[in-house]
TIRO-2110 file (N, C-alpha, C; in Angstrom, 1 decimal):
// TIRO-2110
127.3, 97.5, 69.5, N, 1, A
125.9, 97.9, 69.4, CA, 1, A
125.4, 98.1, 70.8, C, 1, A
124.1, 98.9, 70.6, N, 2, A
123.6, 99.2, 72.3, CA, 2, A
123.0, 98.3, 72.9, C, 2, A
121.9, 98.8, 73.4, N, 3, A
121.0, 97.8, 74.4, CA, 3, A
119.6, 97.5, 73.6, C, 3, A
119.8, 98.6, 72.3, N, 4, A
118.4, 98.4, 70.8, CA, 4, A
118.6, 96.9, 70.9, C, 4, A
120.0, 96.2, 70.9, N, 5, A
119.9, 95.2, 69.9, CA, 5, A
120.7, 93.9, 71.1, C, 5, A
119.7, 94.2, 72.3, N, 6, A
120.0, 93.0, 73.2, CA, 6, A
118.3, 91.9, 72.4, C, 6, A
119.5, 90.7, 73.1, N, 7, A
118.2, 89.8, 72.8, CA, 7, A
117.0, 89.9, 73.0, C, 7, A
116.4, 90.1, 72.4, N, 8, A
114.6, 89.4, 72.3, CA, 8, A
114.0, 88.6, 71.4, C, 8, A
115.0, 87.6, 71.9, N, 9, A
114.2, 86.2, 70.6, CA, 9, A
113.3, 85.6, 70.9, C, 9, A
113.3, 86.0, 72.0, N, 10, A
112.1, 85.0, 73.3, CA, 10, A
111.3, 85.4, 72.9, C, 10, A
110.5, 86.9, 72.7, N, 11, A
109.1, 87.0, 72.7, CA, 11, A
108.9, 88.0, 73.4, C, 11, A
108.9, 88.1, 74.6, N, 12, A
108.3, 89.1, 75.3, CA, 12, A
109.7, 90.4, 75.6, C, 12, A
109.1, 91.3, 76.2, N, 13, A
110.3, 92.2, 76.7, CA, 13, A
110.1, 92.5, 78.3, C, 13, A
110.0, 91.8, 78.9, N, 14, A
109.8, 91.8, 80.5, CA, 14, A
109.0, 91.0, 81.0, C, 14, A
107.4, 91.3, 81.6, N, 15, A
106.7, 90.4, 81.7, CA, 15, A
106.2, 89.0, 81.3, C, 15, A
106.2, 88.0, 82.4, N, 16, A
105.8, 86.6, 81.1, CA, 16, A
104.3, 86.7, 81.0, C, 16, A
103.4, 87.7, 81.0, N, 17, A
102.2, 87.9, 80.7, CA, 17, A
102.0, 88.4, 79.4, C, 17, A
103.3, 89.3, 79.1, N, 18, A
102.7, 90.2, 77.6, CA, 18, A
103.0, 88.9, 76.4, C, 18, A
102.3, 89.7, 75.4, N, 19, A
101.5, 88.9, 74.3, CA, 19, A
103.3, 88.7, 74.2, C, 19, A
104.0, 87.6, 72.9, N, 20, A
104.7, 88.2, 72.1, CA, 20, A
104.7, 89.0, 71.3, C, 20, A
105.7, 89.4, 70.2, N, 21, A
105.5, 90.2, 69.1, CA, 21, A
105.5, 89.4, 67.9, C, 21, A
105.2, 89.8, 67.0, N, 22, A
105.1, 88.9, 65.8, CA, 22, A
106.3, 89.2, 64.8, C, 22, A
106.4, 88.5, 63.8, N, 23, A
107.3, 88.9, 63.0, CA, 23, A
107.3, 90.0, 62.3, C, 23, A
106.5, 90.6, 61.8, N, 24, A
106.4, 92.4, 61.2, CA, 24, A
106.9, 93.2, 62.4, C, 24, A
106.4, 92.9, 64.0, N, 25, A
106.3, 93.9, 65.0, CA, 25, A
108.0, 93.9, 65.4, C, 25, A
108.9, 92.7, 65.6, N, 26, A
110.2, 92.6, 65.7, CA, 26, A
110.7, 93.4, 64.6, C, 26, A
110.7, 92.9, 63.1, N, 27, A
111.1, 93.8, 62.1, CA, 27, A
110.9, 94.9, 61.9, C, 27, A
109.8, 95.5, 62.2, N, 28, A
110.1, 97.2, 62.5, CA, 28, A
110.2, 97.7, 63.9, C, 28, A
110.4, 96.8, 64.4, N, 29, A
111.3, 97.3, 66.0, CA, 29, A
112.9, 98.0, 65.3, C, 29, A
113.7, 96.5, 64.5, N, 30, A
114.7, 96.3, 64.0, CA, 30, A
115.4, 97.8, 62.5, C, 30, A
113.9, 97.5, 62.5, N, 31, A
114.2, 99.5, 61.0, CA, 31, A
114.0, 100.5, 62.2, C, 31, A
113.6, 100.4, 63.0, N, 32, A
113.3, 101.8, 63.8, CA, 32, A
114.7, 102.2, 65.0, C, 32, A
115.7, 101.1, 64.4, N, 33, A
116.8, 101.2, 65.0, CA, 33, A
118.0, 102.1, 64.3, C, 33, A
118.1, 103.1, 64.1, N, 34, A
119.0, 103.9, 63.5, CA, 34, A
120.7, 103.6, 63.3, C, 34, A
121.0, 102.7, 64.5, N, 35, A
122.3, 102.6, 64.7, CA, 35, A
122.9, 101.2, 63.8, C, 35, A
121.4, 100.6, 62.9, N, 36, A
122.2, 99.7, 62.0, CA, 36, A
121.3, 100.1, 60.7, C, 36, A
121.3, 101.5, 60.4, N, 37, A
120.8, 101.7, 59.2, CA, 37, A
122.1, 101.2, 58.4, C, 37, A
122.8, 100.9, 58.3, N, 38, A
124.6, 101.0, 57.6, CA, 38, A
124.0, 99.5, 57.1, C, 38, A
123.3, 98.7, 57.8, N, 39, A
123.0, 97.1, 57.4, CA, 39, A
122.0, 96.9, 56.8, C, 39, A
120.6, 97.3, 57.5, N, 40, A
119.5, 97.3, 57.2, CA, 40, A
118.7, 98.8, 57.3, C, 40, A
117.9, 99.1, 56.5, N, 41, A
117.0, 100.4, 56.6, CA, 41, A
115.9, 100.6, 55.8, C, 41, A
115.2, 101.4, 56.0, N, 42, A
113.9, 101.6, 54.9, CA, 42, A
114.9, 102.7, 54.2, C, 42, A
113.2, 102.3, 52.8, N, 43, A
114.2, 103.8, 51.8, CA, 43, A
113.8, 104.6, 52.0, C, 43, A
113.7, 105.5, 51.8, N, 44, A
113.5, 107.5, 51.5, CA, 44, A
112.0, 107.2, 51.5, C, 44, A
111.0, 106.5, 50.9, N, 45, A
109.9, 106.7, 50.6, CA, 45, A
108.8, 105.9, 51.9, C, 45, A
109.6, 105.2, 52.8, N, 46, A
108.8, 104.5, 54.1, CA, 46, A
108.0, 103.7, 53.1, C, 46, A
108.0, 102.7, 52.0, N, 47, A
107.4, 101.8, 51.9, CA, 47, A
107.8, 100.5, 51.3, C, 47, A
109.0, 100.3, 51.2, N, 48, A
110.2, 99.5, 51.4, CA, 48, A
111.7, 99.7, 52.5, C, 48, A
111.7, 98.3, 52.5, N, 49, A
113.0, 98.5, 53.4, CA, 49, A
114.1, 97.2, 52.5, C, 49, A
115.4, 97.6, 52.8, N, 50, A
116.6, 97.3, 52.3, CA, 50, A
117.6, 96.4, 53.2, C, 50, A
118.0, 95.5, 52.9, N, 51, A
119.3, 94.8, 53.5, CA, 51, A
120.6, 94.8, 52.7, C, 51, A
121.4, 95.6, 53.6, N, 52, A
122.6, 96.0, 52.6, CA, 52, A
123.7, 95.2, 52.6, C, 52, A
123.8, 94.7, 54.0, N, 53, A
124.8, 93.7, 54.8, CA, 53, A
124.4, 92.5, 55.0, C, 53, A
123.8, 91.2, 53.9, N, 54, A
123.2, 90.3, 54.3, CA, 54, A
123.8, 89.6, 55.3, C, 54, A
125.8, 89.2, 55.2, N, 55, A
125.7, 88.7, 56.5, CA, 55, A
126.2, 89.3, 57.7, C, 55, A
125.9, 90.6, 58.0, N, 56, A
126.5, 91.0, 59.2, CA, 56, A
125.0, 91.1, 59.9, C, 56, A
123.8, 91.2, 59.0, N, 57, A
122.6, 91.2, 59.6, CA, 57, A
122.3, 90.3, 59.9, C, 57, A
123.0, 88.5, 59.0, N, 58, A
122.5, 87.6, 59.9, CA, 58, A
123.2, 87.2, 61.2, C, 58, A
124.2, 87.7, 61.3, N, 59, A
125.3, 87.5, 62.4, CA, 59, A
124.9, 88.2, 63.5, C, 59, A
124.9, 89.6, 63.2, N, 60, A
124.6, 90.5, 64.9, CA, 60, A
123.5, 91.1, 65.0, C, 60, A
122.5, 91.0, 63.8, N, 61, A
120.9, 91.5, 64.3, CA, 61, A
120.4, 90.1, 64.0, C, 61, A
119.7, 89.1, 63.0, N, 62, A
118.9, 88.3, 63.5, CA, 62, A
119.0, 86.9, 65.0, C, 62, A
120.2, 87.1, 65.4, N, 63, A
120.1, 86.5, 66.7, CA, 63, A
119.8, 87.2, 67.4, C, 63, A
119.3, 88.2, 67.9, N, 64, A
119.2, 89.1, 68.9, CA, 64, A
117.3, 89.2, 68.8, C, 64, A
117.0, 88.9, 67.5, N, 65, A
115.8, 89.5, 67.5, CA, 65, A
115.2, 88.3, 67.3, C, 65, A
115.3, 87.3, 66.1, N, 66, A
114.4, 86.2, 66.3, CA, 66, A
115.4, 84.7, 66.3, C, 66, A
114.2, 83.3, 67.0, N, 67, A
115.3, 82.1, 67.3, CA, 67, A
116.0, 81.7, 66.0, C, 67, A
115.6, 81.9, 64.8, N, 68, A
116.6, 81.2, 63.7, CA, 68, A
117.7, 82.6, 63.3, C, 68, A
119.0, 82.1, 63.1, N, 69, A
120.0, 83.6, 62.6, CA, 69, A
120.3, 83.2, 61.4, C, 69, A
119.8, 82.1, 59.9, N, 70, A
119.6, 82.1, 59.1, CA, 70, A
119.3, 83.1, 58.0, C, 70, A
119.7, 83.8, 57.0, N, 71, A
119.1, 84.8, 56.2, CA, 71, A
118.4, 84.0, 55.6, C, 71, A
118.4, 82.9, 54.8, N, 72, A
117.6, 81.9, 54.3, CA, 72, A
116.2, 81.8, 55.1, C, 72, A
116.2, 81.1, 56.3, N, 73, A
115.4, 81.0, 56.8, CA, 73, A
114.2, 82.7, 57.2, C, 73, A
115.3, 83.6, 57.0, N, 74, A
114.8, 85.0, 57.2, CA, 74, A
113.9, 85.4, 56.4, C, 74, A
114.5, 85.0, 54.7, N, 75, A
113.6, 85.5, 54.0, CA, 75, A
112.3, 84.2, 53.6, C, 75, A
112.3, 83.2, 53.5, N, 76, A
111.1, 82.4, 54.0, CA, 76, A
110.4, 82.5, 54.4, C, 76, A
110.7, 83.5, 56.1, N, 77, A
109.6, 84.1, 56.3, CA, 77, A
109.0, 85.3, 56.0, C, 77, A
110.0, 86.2, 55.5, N, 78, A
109.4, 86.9, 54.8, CA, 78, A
108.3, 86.9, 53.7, C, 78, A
108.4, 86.0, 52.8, N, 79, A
107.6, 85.2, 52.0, CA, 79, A
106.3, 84.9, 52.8, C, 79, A
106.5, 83.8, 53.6, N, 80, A
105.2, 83.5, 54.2, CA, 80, A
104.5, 84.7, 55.1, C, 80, A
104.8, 85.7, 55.5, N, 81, A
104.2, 86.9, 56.2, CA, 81, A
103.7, 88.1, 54.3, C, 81, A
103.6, 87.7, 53.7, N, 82, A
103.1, 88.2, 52.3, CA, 82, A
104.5, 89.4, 52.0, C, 82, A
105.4, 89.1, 51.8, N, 83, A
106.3, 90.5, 51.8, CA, 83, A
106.4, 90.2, 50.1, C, 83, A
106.7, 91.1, 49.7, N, 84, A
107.0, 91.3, 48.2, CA, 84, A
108.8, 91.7, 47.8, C, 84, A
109.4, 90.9, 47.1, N, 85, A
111.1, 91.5, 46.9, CA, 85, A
110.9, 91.8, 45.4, C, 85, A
111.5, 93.1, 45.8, N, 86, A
111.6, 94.1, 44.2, CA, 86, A
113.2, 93.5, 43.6, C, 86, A
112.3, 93.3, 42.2, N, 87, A
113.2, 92.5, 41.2, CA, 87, A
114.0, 92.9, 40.3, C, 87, A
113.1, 94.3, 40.0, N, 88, A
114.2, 95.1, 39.2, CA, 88, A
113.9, 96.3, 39.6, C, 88, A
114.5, 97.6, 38.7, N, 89, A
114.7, 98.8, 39.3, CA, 89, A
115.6, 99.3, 39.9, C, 89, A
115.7, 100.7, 40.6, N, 90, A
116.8, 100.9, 41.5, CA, 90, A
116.5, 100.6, 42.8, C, 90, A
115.5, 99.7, 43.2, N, 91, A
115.2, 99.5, 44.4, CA, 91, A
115.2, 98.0, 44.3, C, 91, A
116.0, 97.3, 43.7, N, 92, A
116.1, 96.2, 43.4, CA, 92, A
116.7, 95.3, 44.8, C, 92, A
115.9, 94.4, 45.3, N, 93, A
117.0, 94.2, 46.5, CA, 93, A
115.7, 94.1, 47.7, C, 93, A
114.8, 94.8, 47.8, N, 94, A
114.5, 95.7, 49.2, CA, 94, A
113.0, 94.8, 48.8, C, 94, A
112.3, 94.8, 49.9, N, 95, A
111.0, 94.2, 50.7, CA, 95, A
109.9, 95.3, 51.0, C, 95, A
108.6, 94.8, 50.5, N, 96, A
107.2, 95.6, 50.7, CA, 96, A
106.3, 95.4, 50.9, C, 96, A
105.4, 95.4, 51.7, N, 97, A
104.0, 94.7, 51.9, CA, 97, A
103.0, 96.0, 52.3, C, 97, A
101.9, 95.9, 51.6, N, 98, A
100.9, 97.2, 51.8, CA, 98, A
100.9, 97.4, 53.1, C, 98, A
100.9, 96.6, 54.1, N, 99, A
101.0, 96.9, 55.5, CA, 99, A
101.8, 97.1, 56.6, C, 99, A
103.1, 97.3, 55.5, N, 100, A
104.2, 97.5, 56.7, CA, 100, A
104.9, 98.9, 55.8, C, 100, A
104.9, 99.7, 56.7, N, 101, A
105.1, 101.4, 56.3, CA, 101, A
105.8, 101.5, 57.6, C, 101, A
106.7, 102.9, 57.0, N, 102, A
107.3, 103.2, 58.2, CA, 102, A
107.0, 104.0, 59.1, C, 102, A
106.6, 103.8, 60.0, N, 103, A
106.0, 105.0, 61.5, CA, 103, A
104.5, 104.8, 61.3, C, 103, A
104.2, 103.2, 60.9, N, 104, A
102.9, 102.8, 61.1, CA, 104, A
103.0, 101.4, 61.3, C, 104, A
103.6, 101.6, 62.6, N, 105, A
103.9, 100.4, 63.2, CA, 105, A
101.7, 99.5, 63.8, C, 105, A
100.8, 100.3, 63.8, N, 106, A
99.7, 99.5, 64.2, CA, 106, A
99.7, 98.5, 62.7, C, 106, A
99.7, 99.3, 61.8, N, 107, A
99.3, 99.1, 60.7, CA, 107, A
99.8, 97.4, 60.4, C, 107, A
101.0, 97.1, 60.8, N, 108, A
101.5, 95.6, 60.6, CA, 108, A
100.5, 94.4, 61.6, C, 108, A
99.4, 94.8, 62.2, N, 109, A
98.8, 94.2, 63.2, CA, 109, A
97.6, 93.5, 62.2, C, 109, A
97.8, 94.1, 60.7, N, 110, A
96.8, 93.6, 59.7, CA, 110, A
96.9, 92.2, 59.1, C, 110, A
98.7, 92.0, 59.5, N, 111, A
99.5, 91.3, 58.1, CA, 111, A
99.1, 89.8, 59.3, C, 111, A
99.2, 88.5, 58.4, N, 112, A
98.8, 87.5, 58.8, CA, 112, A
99.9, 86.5, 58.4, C, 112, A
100.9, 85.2, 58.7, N, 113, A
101.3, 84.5, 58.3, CA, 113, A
100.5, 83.4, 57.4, C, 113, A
100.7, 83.1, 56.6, N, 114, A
100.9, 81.7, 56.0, CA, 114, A
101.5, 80.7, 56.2, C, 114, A
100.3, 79.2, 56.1, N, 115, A
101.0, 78.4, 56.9, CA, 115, A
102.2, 77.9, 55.9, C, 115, A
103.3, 77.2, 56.1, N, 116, A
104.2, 76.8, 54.7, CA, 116, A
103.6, 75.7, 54.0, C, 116, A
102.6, 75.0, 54.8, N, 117, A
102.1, 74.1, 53.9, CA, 117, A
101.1, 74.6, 53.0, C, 117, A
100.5, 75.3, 52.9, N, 118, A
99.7, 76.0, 52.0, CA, 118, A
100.5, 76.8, 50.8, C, 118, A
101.6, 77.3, 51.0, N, 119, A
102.5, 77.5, 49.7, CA, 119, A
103.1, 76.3, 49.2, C, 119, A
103.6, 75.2, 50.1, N, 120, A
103.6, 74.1, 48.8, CA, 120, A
103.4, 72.8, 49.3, C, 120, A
102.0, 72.6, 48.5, N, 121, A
100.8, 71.6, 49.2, CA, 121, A
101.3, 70.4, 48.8, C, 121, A
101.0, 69.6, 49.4, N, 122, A
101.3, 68.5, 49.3, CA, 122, A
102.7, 67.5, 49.6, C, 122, A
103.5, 68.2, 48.9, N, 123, A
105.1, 68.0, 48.7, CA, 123, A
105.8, 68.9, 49.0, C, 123, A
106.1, 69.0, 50.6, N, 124, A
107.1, 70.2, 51.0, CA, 124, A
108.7, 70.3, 50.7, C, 124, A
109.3, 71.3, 49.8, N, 125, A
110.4, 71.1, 50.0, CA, 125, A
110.7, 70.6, 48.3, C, 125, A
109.7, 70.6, 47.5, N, 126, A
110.2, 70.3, 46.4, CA, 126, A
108.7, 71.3, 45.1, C, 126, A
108.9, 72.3, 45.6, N, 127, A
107.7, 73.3, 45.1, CA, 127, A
106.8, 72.7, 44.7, C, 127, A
106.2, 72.2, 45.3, N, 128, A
104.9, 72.0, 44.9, CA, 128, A
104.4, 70.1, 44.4, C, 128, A
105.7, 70.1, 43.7, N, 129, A
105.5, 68.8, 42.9, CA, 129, A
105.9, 67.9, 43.1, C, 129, A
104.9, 66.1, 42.5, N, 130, A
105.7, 65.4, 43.5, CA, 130, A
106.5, 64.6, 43.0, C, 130, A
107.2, 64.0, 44.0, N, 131, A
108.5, 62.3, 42.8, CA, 131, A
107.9, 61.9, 41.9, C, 131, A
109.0, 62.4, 41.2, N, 132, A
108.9, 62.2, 39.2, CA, 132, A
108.0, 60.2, 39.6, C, 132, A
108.5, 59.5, 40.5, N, 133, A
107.9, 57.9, 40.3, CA, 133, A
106.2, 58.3, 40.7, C, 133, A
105.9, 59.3, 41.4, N, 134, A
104.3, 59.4, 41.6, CA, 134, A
103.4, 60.0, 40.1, C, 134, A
104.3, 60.6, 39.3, N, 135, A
103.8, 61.3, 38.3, CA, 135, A
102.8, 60.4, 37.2, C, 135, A
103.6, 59.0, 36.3, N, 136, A
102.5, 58.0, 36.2, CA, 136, A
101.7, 57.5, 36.4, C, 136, A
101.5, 57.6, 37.5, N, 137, A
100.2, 57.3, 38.1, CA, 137, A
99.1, 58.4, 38.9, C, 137, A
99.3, 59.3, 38.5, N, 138, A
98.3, 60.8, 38.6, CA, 138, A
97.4, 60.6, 37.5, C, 138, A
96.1, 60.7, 38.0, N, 139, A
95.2, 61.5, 36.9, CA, 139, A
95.6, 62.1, 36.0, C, 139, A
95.8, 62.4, 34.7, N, 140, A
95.5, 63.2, 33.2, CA, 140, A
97.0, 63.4, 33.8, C, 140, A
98.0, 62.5, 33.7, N, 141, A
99.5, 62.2, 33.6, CA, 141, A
100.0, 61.2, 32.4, C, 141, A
98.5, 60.4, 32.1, N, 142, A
98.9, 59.5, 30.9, CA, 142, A
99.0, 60.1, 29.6, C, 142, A
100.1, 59.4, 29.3, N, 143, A
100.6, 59.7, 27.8, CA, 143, A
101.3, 61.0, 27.4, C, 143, A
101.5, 61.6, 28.6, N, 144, A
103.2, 62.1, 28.6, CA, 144, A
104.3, 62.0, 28.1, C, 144, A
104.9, 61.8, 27.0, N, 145, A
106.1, 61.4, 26.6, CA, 145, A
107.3, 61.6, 27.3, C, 145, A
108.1, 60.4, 27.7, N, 146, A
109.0, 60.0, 28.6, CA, 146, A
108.9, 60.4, 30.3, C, 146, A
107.7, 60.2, 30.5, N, 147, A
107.1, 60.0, 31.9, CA, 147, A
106.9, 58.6, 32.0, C, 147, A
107.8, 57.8, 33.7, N, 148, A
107.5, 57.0, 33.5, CA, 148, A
105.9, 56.0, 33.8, C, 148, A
106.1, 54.7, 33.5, N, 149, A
104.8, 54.0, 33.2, CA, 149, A
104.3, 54.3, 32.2, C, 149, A
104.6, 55.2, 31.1, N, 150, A
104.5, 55.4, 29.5, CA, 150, A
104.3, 54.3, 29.0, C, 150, A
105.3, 53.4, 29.1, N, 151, A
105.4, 52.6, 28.2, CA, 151, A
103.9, 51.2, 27.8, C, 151, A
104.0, 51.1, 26.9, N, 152, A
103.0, 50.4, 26.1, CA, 152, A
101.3, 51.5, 25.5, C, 152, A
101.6, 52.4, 26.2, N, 153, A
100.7, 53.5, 25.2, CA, 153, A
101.3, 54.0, 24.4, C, 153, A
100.4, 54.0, 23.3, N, 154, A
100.3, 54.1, 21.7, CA, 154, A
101.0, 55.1, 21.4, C, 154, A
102.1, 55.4, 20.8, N, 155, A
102.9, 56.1, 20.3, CA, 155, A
103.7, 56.8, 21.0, C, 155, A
104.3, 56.0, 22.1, N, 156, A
105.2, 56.2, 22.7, CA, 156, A
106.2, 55.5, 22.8, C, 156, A
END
């Protein structure tokens, strides 16, 4: 691969004054690279894009472009930057967000992260919810059948 896909995990591309880039601004740095359409690319219609090679993309494009080379971790963030993954159809597979189009790179200057704690509050790492032993003792948790601390209410 060329010099498209030398490191910039750091942030900046020369100066230690310029802003970094954000996650949408690296990712279509990364579609606007032709020489790994074969891995990753948008579709025909510029309003999704596709990963065809999940691990060659995590192997030789996301270390070059951001610090984690995880696909896991990749799409996480994708999630938290609002992207949408098409579930069914023939475009099953591929990633969309109203504001990331192709050859409208300003336009991703709209999109905003979410923090991860705000997708799952309280109890990270177990969606949302918390240890089955905290559940008993929650508010409008009584009288759940076989939840524990159940026991000695009426008809259980």
């Amino acid at each position: 691969m060329s010099d498209l896909l030398q490191d910039k995990s750091e942030g900046t591309e020369g100066g230690s004054d310029e802003i970094p880039m954000t996650f949408p601004q690296r990712l279509m740095e990364i579609l606007s690279n032709e020489e790994v359409n074969d891995i990753v690319t948008w579709l025909p219609h510029g309003k999704a894009f596709i990963i065809y090679k999940k691990k060659k993309f995590a192997a030789e494009i996301l270390p070059n472009f951001f610090k984690q080379s995880k696909f896991t971790s990749f799409t996480r963030k994708l999630n938290r930057w609002g992207f949408t993954r098409v579930t069914r159809g023939p475009e099953t597979g591929s990633y969309f967000h109203k504001f990331f189009l192709r050859d409208q790179a300003r336009l991703c200057m709209q999109m905003s992260c979410q923090n991860a704690r705000l997708l799952t509050p309280e109890f990270p790492g177990m969606g949302g919810m918390p240890p089955q032993s905290m559940i008993g003792g929650m508010p409008g948790m009584q009288g759940i059948p076989g939840m524990p601390g159940m026991q000695g209410i009426p008809g259980m």
